[in-house]
Phi, psi and omega in degrees: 000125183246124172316135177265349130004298210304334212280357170292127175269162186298125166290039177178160181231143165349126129135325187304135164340158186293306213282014172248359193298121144303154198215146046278098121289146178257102186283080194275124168260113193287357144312306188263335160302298198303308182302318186292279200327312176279345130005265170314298212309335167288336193293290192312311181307290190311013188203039180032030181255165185258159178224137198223082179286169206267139149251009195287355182265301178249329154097055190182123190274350186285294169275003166277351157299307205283336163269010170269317169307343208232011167120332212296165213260331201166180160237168156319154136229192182213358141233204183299299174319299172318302206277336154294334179291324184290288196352288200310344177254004164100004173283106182282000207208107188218133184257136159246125207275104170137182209257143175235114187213128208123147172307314180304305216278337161333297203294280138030274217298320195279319145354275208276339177284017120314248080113265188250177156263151201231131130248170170209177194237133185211159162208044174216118189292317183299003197232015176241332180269347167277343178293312175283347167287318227270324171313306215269325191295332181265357186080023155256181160247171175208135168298134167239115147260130152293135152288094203249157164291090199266340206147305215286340170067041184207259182254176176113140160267178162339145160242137181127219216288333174303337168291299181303341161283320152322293142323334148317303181320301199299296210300332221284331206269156174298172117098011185213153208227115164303099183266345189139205182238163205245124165218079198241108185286074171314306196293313187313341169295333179231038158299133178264345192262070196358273188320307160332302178319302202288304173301348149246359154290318186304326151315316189278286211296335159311298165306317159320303206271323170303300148308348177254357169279313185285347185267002176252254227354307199284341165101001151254184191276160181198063166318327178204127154269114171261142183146250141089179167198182188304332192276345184218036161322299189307315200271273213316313202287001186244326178322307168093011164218318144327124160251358190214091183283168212201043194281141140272292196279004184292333178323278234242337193040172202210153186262015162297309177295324144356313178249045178263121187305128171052067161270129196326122164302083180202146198260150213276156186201340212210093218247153156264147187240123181240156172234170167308090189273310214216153178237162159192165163305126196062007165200178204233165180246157159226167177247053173241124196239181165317325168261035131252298169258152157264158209234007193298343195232047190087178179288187150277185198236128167285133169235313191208154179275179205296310166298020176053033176261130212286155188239173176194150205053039182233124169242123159289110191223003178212090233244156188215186183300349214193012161222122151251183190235098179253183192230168201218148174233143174080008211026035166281112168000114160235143167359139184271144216279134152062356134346144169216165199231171162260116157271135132323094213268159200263326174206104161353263178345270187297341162327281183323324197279011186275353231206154199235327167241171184219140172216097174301143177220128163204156202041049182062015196223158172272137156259346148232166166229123183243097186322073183320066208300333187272012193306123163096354174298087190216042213213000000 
């Protein structure tokens, strides 16, 4: 699967200076990407969990390599489409951590597990015998973890005995391989307080442990409790009931996680490079506006000019479709006319998913360019 997105050229080419990248660009600096990543990857290695990254983050089959190289078993999706795209990019192994549900997109899931190894996810008996049907019909298997509701209030069935019926079904069906559970506390992640985190992960690993004890009693299998994220990795890889985390944004962070107290050891990695459009009195124009980043988790935070030297008392506070407005505190300067800055974008995800390249940059000049092959992938 090729995005047809991709017919956009790159806004920088291999060798050129930070301060000539055209912009809007999403700038990585890779130094500090190559560190997180390899981070995790000792956490997990040093404590036997598999590690399964989200890629539902960066969208990008260039970085879902480099961390199946640094050990990952594969990675997460959250739809059909993303997870054709990592096939297509050479990823043998992609769980799409949600729910799948329809024919077309079935048919899609049985499809591509020819292919790869495919998991899904269900917290439903009707959608795990339509999965095994769409399976038996292309001449696949397909991996299931039940989905059980740890906290997150969102998808998943009961956990205890409703799991354990639901895992009778799944073993019970042609074409589908019962791996264990989906136990993924979202909200929990940008909980700010260390103890929240911890009270509600000690919760999720209860529940967990409680399903996966009735489901090996009943004589199936449960091979993997799956889940964790960048904000509570540590508390599930500490639990003694995970076996498999499931982190995404620790690659690049954000400044939502950011404003987490005792926040997950990783560097900010991953910048919008904006420029000066326009001055007046008391505030700079940028031209990143609302169709480049999202605000569902705050603005971004001004960090730095394009050479990544840190800036402070400059706010970004007012965003339009194609503009933003920042403001100077303190008298502190603002920026000059065609001048360009580094941002902190306020929530990754959707960020990313705005954008067609990632431009590795290191010692100031760019060195990779990476096609964001799933951007928009959400069908």
């Amino acid at each position: 699967m090729t995005p047809a997105h991709t017919q956009w050229p790159a806004p920088a080419a291999i060798g050129m200076s930070v301060e000539e990248v055209d912009t809007p660009a999403l700038i990585v600096e890779l130094d500090a990407l190559e560190a997180n990543l390899a981070r995790m990857a000792a956490f997990a290695r040093g404590r036997g969990l598999r590690l399964r990254t989200h890629a539902k983050m960066h969208k990008c089959t260039a970085m879902a390599r480099k961390q199946v190289a640094l050990g990952a078993v594969g990675v997460c999706c959250q739809k059909v489409s993303e997870a054709e795209v990592m096939v297509a990019g050479g990823v043998p192994d992609v769980l799409i951590s949600n729910e799948v549900v329809g024919a077309p997109k079935l048919a899609r899931v049985a499809a591509l597990a020819r292919e790869a190894r495919i998991g899904v996810c269900v917290d439903d008996a009707r959608a795990a015998r339509d999965l095994s049907a769409a399976a038996t019909r292309a001449g696949a298997n397909v991996d299931v973890y039940v989905e059980i509701d740890v906290g997150a209030r969102r998808c998943g069935v009961v956990p205890g005995e409703a799991a354990l019926q639901l895992a009778r079904e799944v073993a019970s069906l042609p074409s589908l391989r019962l791996m264990g559970l989906q136990a993924y506390h979202g909200s929990a992640q940008h909980l700010r307080q260390p103890e929240e985190r911890a009270a509600a992960i000690a919760e999720a690993s209860r529940l967990a442990k409680l399903s996966k004890e009735l489901i090996l009693a009943a004589g199936l299998p449960c091979p993997v409790v799956t889940g964790a994220g960048s904000g509570t990795f540590e508390l599930e890889g500490a639990s003694g009931v995970y076996n498999e985390l499931q982190p995404g944004s620790y690659a690049f962070m954000d400044a939502d996680y950011g404003r987490n107290v005792t926040a997950a050891p990783f560097a900010h990695s991953l910048f919008i490079l904006a420029s000066v459009m326009s001055r007046a009195p008391g505030h700079a124009v940028l031209d990143v506006g609302l169709k480049t980043h999202s605000v569902d988790s705050g603005m971004p935070l001004v960090h730095a000019d394009a050479a990544g030297r840190p800036l402070t008392g400059l706010e970004y506070r007012k965003a339009s479709d194609e503009h933003g407005v920042v403001f100077a505190a303190g008298g502190t300067g603002l920026p000059t006319l065609g001048s360009k800055l580094r941002l902190i974008p306020g929530h990754i995800d959707p960020t990313v998913n705005l954008h067609d390249w990632l431009v590795g940059v290191r010692n100031g000049r760019v060195a990779e360019l990476w096609p964001i092959d799933a951007r928009g992938a959400m069908w």
